[in-house]
C-alpha positions in Angstrom: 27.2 32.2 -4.7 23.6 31.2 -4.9 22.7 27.4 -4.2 19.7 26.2 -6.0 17.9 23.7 -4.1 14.9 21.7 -5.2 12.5 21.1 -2.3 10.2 18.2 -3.3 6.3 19.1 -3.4 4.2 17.8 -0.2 3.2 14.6 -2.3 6.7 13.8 -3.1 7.7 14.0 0.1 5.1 12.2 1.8 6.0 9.2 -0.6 9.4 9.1 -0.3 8.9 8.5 3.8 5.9 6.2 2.5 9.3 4.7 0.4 11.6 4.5 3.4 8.6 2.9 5.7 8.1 0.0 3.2 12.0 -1.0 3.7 10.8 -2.6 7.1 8.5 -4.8 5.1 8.9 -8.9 5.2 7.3 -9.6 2.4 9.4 -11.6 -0.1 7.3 -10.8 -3.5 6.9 -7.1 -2.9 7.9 -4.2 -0.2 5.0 -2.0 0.4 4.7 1.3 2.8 1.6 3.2 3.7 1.6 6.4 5.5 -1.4 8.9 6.2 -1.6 12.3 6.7 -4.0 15.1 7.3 -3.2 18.8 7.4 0.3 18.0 6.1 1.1 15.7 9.7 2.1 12.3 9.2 -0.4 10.0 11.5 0.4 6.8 11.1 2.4 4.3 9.3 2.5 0.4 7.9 4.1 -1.6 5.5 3.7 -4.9 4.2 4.6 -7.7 7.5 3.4 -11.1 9.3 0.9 -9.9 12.1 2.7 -9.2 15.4 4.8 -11.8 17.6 4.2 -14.0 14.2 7.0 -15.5 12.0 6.9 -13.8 8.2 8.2 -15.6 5.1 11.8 -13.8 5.8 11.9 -15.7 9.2 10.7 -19.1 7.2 12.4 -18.7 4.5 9.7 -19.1 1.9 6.4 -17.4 0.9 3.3 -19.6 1.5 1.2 -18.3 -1.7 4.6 -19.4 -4.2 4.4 -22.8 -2.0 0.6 -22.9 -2.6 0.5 -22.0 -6.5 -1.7 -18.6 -6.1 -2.1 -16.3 -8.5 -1.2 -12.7 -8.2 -4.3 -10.8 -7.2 -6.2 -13.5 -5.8 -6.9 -15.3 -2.4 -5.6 -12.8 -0.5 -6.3 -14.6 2.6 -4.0 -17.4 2.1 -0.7 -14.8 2.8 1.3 -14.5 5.8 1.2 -10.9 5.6 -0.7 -7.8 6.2 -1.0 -5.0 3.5 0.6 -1.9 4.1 -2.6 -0.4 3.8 -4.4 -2.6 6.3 -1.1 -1.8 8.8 -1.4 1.8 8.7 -5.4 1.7 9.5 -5.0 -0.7 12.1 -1.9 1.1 13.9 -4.3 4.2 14.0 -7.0 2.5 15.6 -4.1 0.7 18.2 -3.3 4.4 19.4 -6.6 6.1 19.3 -5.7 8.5 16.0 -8.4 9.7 13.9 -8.0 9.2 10.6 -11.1 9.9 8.7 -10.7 12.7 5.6 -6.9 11.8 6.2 -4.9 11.2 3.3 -3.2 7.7 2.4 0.0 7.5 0.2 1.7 4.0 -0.8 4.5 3.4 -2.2 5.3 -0.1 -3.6 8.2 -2.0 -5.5 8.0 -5.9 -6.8 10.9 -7.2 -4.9 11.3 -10.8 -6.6 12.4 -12.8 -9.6 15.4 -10.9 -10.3 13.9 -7.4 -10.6 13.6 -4.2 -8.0 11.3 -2.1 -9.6 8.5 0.3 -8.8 5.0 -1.0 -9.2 1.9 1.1 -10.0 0.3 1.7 -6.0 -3.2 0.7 -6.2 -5.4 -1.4 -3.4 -6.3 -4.7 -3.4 -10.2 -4.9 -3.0 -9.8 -5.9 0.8 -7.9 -2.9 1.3 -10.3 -0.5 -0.5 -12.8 -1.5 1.4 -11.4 -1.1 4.7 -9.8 2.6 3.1 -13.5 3.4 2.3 -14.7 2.5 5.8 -12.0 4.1 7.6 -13.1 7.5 6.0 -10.0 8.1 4.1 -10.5 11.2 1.5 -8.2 11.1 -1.4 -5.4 8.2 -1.5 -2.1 8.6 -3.5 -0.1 6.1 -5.2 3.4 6.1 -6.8 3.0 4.9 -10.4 6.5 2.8 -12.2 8.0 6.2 -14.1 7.9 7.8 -10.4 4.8 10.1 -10.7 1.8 10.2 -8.3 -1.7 9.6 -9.3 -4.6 11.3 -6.3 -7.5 9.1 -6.4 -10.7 10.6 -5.0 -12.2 7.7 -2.6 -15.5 9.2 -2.8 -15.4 8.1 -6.1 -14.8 5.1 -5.7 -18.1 4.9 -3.4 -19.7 6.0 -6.0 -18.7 3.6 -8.8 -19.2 1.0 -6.6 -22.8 2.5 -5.9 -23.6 1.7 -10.0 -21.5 -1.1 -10.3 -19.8 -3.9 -8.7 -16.5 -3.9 -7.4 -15.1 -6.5 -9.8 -16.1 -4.1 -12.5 -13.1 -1.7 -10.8 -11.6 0.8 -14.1 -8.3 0.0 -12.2 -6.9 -3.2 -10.5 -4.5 -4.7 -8.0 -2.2 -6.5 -9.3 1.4 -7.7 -7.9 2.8 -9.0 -11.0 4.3 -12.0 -9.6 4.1 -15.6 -11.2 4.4 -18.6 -10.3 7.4 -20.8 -10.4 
């Protein structure tokens, strides 16, 4: 009796951990998970959560940019959280692991209003930034019909060489609005 088994391709499996990492996030809007990877070894993790020994909105019961009347996409400081992005980045530096020409997949899903859906993973501007300056190569984000888009970061460098940043081709956006 032959058993046919569909193994999932290196991308698809590096998201779906990226998936199961963003399940620890405390984020009441969204659940994000970061992991990266070089030569096919996971390195490092994060997901979207209050800095450490802090309370996050699950602990408070509320989320401060909602209170506050934000926008999606803007003021970024003004959030109790850390990105899943900036997590993974900053856990590598915490332990001494080099991630520069790594890899970074994230997976996110808009976890509010009623809905559980997957959103199109794409960094905020803080985050590309620090993705940029951390040395990361290519970064890979799940899109909402479950395919992966590769993004070349050295790209991005160079767009932002000729143009600004707020002239980005492709932006964050949490798609969350106010009450």
């Amino acid at each position: 009796m032959e058993h046919e088994t569909k193994r999932p391709s290196w991308d698809e499996y590096f998201m779906q951990i990226a998936k199961d990492v963003s399940e620890r996030g405390t984020c009441l809007s969204a659940k994000g998970g970061c992991i990266i990877v070089k030569n096919k070894r996971i390195l490092t993790t994060g997901y979207i959560g209050a800095p450490r020994k802090s309370k996050d909105c699950i602990e408070r019961g509320n989320c401060l940019r909602r209170e506050l009347n934000i926008p999606s996409g803007q003021r970024y400081e003004l959030c109790r959280s850390v990105h899943a992005e900036q997590n993974a980045i900053i856990n590598a530096a915490r332990e001494g692991v080099d991630i520069k020409d790594a890899d970074m997949y994230l997976h996110m899903r808009k976890v509010y209003g009623g809905e559980d859906k997957v959103l199109n993973a794409y960094p905020c501007f803080i985050c590309k930034k620090m993705i940029i300056n951390a040395g990361i190569e290519n970064f890979y984000g799940i899109n909402e019909d479950g395919s992966i888009t590769k993004y070349d970061v050295n790209d991005w460098v160079e767009e932002w060489s000729k143009n600004d940043m707020v002239d980005d081709k492709v932006k964050y956006d949490a798609k969350y609005k106010k009450e």
